[in-house]
C-alpha positions in Angstrom: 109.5 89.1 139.5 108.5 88.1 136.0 106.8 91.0 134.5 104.6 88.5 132.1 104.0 85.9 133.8 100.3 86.2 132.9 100.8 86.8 129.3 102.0 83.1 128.1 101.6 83.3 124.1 103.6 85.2 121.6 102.0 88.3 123.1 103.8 88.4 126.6 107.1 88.1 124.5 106.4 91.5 122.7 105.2 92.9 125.7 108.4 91.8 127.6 110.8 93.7 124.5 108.8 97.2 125.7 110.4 99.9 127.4 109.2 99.9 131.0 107.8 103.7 131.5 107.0 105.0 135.0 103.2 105.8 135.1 102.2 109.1 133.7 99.8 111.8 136.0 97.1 113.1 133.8 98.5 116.3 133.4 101.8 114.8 132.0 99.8 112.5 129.6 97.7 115.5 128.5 101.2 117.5 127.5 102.7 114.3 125.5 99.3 114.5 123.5 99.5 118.1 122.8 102.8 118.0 121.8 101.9 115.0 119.6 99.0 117.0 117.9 100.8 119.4 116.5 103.5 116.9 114.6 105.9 116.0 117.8 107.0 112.9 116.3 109.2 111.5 119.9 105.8 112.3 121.9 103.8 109.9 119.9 106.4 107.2 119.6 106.1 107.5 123.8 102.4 107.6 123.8 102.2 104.8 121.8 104.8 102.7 123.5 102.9 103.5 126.5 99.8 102.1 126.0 100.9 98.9 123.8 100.6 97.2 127.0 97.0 98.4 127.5 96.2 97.0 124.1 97.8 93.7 125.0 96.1 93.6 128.0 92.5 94.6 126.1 92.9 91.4 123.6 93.6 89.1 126.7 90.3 90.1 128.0 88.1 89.5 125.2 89.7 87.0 123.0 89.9 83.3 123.7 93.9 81.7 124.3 93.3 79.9 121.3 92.7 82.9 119.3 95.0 85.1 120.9 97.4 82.6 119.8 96.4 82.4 116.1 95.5 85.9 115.6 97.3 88.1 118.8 100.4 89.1 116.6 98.0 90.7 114.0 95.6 92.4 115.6 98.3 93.9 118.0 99.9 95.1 114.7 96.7 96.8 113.2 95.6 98.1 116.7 98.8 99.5 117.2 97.5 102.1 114.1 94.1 102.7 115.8 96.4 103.9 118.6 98.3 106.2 116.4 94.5 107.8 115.3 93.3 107.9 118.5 96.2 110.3 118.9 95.6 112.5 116.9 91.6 113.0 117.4 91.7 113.2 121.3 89.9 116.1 122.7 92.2 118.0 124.7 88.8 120.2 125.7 86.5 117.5 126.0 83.3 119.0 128.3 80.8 116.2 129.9 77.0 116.3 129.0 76.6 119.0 131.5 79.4 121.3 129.7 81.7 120.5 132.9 85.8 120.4 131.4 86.2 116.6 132.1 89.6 115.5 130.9 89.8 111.7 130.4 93.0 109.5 130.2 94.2 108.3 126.7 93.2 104.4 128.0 90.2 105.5 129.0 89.3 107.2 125.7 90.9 104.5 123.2 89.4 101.2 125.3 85.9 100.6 123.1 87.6 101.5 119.7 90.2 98.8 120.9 87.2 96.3 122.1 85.2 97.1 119.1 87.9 96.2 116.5 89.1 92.9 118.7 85.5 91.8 118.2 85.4 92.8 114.7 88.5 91.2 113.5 88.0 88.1 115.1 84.8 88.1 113.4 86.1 88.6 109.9 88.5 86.3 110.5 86.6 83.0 111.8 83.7 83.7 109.0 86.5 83.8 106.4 87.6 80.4 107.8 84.3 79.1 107.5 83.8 80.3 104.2 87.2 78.8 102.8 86.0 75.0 101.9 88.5 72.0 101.8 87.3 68.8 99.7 87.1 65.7 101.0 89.6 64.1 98.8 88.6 60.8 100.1 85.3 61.5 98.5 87.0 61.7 95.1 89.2 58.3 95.2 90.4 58.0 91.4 89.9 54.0 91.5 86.2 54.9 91.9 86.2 57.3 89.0 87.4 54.3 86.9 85.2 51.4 88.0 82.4 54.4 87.2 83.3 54.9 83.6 83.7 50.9 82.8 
């Protein structure tokens, strides 16, 4: 079976070059991040690697193909940093509102930061479009200028 099949852009090709990883238990996730806080350096590299595919998957559900097309490469690259920061501020002792230890999976804690900064960048990017202007140049015909001036 094609593993992206789904993903048809430039995005389902770097998602096809990823290491495949078995799926983690949330204890086994929860020792990678520990062992990542303090400075394990093959830990994060997995962490990340294992949840590129989330992020992938996160851009195809809130940006348009067209965008994902023009902008998908890029804000995989910067998202990929978000992941690395996410890393390192996860609460390994995160309590609910009712002080109850309630340990949460990595995807689960990094999915509105992701969301958020999809929304965002595609937002920066289509008003900086809209503010670059393009003259007419068929406007400004240089036969015109000259009839003007005799």
């Amino acid at each position: 079976m094609e593993r992206n099949a789904s993903y048809p852009t430039g995005l389902g090709r770097s998602l096809k070059n990823l290491p495949r990883y078995p799926k983690l238990s949330l204890i086994e996730e929860r020792w990678l991040i520990a062992k990542a806080k303090r400075g394990g350096k093959a830990e994060t590299e997995e962490l990340v690697l294992r949840h590129v595919g989330f992020i992938i998957f996160r851009i195809y559900k809130k940006a348009f193909p067209k965008y994902i097309a023009r902008f998908g490469e890029d804000m995989l690259d910067q998202a990929v940093f978000i992941l690395y920061e996410k890393i390192k501020t996860y609460n390994l002792r995160y309590r609910n509102k009712r002080g109850e230890f309630s340990p949460v999976r990595v995807s689960s804690y990094i999915w509105k930061r992701i969301d958020g900064f999809i929304l965002d960048y595609l937002k920066t990017e289509l008003e900086r479009e809209g503010r670059q202007v393009s003259p007419d140049w068929e406007r400004y015909d240089p036969e015109d200028e000259s009839e003007m001036l005799d």
